[in-house]
C-alpha angles and dihedrals in degrees: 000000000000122000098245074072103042099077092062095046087056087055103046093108087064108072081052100041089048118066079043098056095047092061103042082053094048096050095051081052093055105098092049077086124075089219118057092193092062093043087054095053098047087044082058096051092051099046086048092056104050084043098059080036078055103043098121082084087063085077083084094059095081144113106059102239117253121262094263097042084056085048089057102041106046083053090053091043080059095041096051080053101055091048088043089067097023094061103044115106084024096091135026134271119203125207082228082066093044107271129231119351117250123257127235115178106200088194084079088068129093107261105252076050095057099048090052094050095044086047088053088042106049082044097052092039101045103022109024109035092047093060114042083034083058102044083051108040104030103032109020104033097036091060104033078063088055107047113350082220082071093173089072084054112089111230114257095037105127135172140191094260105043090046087051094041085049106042088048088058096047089056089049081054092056109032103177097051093036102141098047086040089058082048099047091047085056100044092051092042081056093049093050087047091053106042095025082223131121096193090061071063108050085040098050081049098048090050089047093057097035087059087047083049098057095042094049085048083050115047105019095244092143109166078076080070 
């Protein structure tokens, strides 16, 4: 490697890091404003906007995943969803962890608001977080456990450790849901070992949060949100 190269292999965590980042930030920053629908908006045009900024990570995105892999995927995406909203009520959750999510009930909202915000929500939940989530947690966290100079590392090798490291720190990402969410980041670490494919990944999770979507919108049960 010459060393006109070496700076960008330093920096090769940080298109992943990145889009990730933004969002976690943004979200802390949510109740400085008085809406929540408009600091989550703007929360979604800014995360947008590192993302595409940050597209050379989309690289990892190929191949498609074969016909079985998507199979697969789109029935664990519906199986992580099931235990998402089984579970819950079944193990603590300590205000050290976070406590309780916080509730938004869209239905409050004039009605060309709400549309807006449901049309952001259902787009960040089911288009946007599963792909820069994936891009973090699956291709870029899995392997930086592995070998911190992930881009030797194919994608889809996973260990028992990686996938551990990584799923515990995915439960740390979502408190209040913390034990499916150790489940879920093993389930998805198995789904990128066995079809060497991120966007299994980013489909089993879009198919995990549409289905959360359309049972918050249905039943009310909005600290899913």
């Amino acid at each position: 490697m010459t060393e006109l190269e070496s700076p960008p292999a330093r920096n090769a965590w940080l298109p992943y890091v990145a889009p990730m980042a933004t969002f976690l930030i943004l979200t802390s920053c949510e109740s400085y404003l008085s809406s929540y629908p408009l600091a989550y908006a703007i929360k979604m045009v800014v995360v947008t906007a590192v993302l595409i900024a940050c597209r050379s990570t989309w690289r990892d995105l190929k191949p498609f995943p074969r016909p079985v892999d998507l199979a697969i995927a789109v029935a664990l995406g519906l199986l992580i969803f099931f235990a998402w909203v089984g579970l819950d009520g079944y193990y603590p959750v300590s205000k050290f962890m976070g406590g309780e999510r916080a509730e938004f009930n869209p239905n409050t909202l004039e009605p060309p608001v709400r549309i807006g915000f449901l049309a952001l929500r259902f787009y960040g939940l089911v288009l946007l977080v599963p792909v820069f989530e994936e891009l973090f947690w699956r291709s870029f966290g899995i392997r930086y456990v592995i070998d911190p100079e992930f881009t030797k590392v194919p994608v889809g090798k996973v260990t028992p450790m990686a996938a551990a490291v990584t799923s515990v720190v995915f439960a740390l990402a979502h408190p209040a849901e913390w034990l499916p969410a150790i489940l879920t980041g093993l389930a998805w670490a198995w789904l990128v070992h066995k079809s060497k494919s991120i966007t299994a990944c980013v489909i089993s999770h879009a198919v995990t949060n549409l289905a959360l979507g359309i049972y918050v919108m249905t039943t009310g049960h909005w600290k899913f949100w």
